[in-house]
C-alpha positions in Angstrom: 17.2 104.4 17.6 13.6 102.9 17.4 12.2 99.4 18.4 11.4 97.6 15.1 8.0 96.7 16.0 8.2 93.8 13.6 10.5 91.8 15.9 7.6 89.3 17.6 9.6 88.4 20.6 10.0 91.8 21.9 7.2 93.0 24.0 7.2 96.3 25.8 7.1 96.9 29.7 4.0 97.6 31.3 4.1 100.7 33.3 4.1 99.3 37.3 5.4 100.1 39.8 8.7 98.4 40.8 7.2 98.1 44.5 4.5 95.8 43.2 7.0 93.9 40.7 7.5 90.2 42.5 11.6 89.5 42.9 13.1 88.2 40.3 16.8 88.2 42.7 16.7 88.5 46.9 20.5 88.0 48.3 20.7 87.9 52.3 23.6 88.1 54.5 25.5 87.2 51.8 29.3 86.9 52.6 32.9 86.1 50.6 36.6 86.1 51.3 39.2 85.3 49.8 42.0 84.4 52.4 42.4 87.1 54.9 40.7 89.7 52.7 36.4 90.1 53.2 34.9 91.3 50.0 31.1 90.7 50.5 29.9 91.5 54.2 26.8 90.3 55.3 25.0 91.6 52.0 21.5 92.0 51.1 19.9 93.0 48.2 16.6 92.5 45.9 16.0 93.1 42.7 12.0 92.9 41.4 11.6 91.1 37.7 12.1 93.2 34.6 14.3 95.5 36.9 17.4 97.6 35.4 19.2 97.7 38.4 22.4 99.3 38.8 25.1 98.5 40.7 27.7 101.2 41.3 31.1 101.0 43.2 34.6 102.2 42.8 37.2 99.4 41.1 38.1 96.3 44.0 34.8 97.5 45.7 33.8 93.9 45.3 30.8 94.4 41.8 32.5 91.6 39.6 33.0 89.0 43.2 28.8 90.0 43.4 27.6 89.2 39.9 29.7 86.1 39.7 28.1 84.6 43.1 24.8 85.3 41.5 26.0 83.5 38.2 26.9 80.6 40.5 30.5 80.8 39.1 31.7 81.1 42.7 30.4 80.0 45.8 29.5 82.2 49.1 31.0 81.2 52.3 27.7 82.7 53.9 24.2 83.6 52.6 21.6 83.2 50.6 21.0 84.1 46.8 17.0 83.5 45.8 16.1 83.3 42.1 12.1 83.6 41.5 11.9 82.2 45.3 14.2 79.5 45.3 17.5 79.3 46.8 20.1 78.6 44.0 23.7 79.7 46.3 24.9 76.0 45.8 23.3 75.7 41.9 25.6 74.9 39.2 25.9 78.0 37.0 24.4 76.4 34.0 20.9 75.5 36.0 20.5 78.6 37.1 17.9 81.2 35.1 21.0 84.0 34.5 23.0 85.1 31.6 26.1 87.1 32.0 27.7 89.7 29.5 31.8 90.1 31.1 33.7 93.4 30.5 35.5 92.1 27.0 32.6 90.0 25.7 31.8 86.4 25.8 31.8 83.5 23.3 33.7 81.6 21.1 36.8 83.4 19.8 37.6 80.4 17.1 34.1 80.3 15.8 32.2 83.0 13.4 29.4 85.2 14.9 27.0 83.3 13.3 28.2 80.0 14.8 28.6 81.5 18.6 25.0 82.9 18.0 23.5 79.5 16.5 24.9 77.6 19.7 23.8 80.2 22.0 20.2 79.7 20.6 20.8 76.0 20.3 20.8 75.3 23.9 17.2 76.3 24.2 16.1 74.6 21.4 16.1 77.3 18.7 12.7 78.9 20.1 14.7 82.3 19.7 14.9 84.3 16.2 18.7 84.8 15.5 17.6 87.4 12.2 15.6 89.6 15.2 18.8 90.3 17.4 21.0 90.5 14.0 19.0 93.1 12.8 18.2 95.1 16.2 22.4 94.8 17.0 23.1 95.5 13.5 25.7 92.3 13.2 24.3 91.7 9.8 27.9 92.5 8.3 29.8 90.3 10.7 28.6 87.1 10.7 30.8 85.7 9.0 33.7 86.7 10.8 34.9 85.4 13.7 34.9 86.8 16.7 38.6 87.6 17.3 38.5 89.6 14.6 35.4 92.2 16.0 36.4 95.6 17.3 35.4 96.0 20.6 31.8 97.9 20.1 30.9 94.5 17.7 32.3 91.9 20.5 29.9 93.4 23.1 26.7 93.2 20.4 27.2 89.6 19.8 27.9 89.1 23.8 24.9 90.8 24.2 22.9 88.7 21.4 24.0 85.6 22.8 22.8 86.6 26.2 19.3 87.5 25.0 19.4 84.3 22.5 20.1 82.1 26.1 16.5 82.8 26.8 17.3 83.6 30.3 15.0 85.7 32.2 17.8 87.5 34.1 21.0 89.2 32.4 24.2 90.3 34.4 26.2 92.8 33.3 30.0 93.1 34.2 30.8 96.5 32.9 30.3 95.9 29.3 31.4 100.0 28.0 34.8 98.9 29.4 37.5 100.0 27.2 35.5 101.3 24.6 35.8 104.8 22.9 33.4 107.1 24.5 31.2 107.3 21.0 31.0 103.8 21.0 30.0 103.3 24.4 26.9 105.7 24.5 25.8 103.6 21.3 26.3 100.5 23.3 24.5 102.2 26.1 22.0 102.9 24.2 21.5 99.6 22.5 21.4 97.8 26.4 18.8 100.2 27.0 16.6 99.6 24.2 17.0 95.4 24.5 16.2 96.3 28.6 12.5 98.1 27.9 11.8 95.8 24.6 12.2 92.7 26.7 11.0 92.8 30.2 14.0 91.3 31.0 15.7 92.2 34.4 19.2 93.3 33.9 21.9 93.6 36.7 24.4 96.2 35.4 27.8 96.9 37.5 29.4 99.9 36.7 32.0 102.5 38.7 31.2 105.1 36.3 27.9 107.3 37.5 27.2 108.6 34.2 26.5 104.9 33.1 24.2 104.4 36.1 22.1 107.5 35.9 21.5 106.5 32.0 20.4 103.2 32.6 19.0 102.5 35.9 15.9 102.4 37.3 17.2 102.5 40.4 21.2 102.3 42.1 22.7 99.9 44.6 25.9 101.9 45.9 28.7 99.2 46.9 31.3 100.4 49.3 33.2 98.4 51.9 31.6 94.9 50.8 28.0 96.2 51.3 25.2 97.8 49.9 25.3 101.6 51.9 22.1 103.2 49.4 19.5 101.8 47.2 17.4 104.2 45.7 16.1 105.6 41.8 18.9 108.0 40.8 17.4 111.5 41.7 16.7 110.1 45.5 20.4 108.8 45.9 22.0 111.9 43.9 19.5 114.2 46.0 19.7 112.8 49.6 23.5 110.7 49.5 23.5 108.4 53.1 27.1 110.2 53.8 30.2 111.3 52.0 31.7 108.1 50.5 28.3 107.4 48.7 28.1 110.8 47.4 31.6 111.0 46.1 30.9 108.3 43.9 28.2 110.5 41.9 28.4 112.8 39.6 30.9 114.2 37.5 32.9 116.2 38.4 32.0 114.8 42.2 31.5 116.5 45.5 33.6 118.4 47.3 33.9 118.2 51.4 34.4 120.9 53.5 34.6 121.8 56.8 32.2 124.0 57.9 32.0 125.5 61.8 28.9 124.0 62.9 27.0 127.4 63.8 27.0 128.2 59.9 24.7 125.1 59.7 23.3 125.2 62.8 23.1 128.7 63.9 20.3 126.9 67.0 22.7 125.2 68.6 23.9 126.3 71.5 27.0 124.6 71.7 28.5 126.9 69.0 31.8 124.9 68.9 33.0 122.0 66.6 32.5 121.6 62.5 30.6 119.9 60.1 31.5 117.6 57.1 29.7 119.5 54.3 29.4 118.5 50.7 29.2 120.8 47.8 28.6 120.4 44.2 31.2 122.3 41.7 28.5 122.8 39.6 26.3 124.6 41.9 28.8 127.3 42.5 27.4 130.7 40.5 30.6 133.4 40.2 30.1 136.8 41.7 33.5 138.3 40.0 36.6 137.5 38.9 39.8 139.6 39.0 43.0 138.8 36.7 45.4 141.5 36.7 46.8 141.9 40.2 49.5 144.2 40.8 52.8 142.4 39.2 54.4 141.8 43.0 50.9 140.5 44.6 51.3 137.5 46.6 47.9 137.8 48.8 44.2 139.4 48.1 41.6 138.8 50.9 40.2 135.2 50.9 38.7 132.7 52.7 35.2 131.2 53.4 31.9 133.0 55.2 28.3 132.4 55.2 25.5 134.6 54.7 21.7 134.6 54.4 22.1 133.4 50.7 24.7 130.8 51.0 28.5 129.9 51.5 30.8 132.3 49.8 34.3 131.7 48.9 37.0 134.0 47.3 40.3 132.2 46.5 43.1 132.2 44.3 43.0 130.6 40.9 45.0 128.0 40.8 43.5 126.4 37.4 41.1 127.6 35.0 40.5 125.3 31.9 37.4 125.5 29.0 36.4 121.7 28.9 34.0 122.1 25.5 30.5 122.6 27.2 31.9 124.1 30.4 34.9 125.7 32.0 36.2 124.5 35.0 37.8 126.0 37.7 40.0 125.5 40.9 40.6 128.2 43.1 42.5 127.9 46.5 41.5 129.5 49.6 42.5 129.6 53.6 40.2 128.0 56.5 37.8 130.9 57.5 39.3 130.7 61.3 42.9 131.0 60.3 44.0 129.4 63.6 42.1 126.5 62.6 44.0 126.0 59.7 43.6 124.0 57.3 43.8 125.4 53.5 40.5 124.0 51.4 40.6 123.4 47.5 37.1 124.3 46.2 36.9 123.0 42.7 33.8 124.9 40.6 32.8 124.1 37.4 30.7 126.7 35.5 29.1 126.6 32.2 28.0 130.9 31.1 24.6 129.8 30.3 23.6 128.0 34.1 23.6 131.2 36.0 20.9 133.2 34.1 23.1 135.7 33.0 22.1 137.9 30.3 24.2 137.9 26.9 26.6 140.7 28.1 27.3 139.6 31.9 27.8 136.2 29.6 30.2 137.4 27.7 32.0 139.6 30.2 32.4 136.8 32.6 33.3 134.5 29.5 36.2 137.0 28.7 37.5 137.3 32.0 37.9 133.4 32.1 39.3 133.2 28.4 42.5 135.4 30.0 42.6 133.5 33.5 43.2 130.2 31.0 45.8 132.2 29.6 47.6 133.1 32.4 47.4 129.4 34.2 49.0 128.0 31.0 51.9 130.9 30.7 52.2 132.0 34.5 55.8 131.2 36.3 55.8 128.8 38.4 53.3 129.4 41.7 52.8 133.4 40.6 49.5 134.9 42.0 47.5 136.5 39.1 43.7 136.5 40.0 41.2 135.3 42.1 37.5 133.9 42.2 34.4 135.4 44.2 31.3 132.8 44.3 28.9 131.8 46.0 26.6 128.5 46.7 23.0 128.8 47.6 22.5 126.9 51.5 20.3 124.5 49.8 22.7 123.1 48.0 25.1 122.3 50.8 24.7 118.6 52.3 25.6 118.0 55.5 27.0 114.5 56.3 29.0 114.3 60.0 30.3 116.5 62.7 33.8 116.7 61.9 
């Protein structure tokens, strides 16, 4: 989809540096409760103007209790929220300079389109073009229709129209692809993204789905525990994750944590004793060989974990082996390297033929050989051993997050 470089109100972003960008939104030591539980602890967070920050957190993390203190529809117990310098926390919501776009839409359910699109525009004095947003949200063939009666890709166009028709200079975002079919939310996606570059308008987006965030953002706020553990632009926080929690939040499918005796990752240390909590990516994992027909009475093969000069290697037991359209994904099961350790790891790798810059017959071989280990997951008996996995992960790719 293209700007329509007719509309006059849109203008595009200049290129700057978000650094040098004055704050549009600074929240300090910003705290909330609700009885005996703490949802907000002692957060702080900026966001500069014409910003498309994202802020990503799993479900109850506290995202929705965040945008609504901005929006002044609740009060902090503690803290400060600045908008373009000022302190707003005890501003009524509608004297405040923010918008907000909930999960299932906003307006007036009674009313048509064009009605909840008229008052939205009304309330600054009509300065606003309606016919610009119905043509760039394509809601010409709904205006007439009220706004119970919109699917859910149509309710979050107007909610989005009537955010932009506000004239605020700052939109919040409360999940707005909830509950939409995933076609319909990449269009949606797509459609906050244009309005975000075409405006200059800073966006806060909440969101506990990564794929969202690494689309959109300019940069992420991860939200775990009531506060803000990582801010960064996605390659930084996908890259360098402060600890497991953040990282498990990114990326699909996420991390998995291992482990790992501590002399594999620090072979200088002389203490030689204790492990490491060690990240690794399924899709990072490149298979070595597969084996599917064991001997009919098999019930062990060598396994385990070991590392070498080029990375961590792994042989297990397959214990599920699906094609997933663009990849295949894998589990395989294996035993803790120092068996009287022992703890059994579930390594999850997900593998599509083409990643591993295998020519076109390795490609098909291995391609084969996990077309029958599918087969046998779906008619196997029961917990019957019928192949295993050999791969490896280069040591770059292994991120190291606490002693264990």
């Amino acid at each position: 989809m293209h700007p329509d470089s007719s509309v006059p109100n849109f203008k595009p972003i200049p290129i700057q540096t978000l650094a040098i960008q004055p704050l549009a939104i600074e929240i300090a030591d910003l705290g909330k409760r609700y009885e005996s539980i703490r949802v907000l602890d002692q957060l702080s967070l900026s966001v500069a103007q014409g910003e498309l920050l994202v802020i990503l957190g799993e479900s109850g993390c506290g995202k929705s209790t965040l945008l609504r203190l901005i929006a002044g529809l609740e009060p902090p117990q503690h803290g400060t929220i600045q908008i373009a310098g000022v302190d707003q926390s005890r501003v009524l919501p509608h004297k405040r300079d923010v918008a907000v776009v909930f999960q299932d839409g906003n307006g007036y359910e009674h009313l048509s389109v064009r009605q909840n699109l008229e008052l939205a525009a009304k309330k600054v004095g009509g300065r606003c073009q309606i016919a610009d947003w119905v043509d760039l949200l394509k809601l010409g063939g709904t205006l007439n229709q009220k706004l119970a009666e919109l699917s859910g890709g149509q309710s979050r166009r107007v909610a989005i129209a009537r955010a932009m028709l506000s004239g605020k200079s700052i939109v919040l975002l409360d999940e707005p692809l909830a509950h939409l079919n995933p076609s319909m939310g990449e269009e949606i996606r797509e459609l906050i993204q244009l309005v975000h570059r075409e405006t200059n308008t800073t966006f806060v987006y909440v969101t506990h789905d990564s794929d969202e965030a690494f689309y959109l953002a300019d940069r992420i706020a991860i939200l775990e525990s009531g506060k803000i553990q990582q801010v960064g632009d996605p390659r930084m926080v996908y890259d360098s994750p402060h600890g497991k929690e953040v990282s498990q939040l990114l990326g699909t499918p996420t991390v998995d944590i291992l482990k790992l005796p501590r002399k594999w990752i620090e072979p200088d240390d002389q203490s030689d004793v204790g492990f490491i909590e060690c990240g690794v990516r399924p899709h990072n994992w490149k298979i070595h060989r597969i084996e599917i027909d064991l001997p009919e009475h098999s019930t062990s093969h060598p396994q385990g974990l070991s590392i070498t000069d080029e990375g961590l290697v792994v042989i297990g037991s397959i214990v599920n082996c699906r094609w997933m359209g663009s990849h295949w994904w894998l589990a395989i099961a294996c035993t803790y390297p120092e068996g009287s350790k022992g703890i059994d790891q579930l390594v999850k790798i997900r593998i599509t033929c083409e990643s591993h810059g295998q020519d076109s017959h390795e490609s098909n071989t291995l391609e084969r050989q996990l077309v029958a280990a599918e087969y046998r997951c779906r008619t196997r008996n029961g917990s019957q051993l019928f192949g295993y996995v050999e791969a490896i992960i280069p040591r770059k790719s292994i991120q190291c997050f606490s002693n264990g």
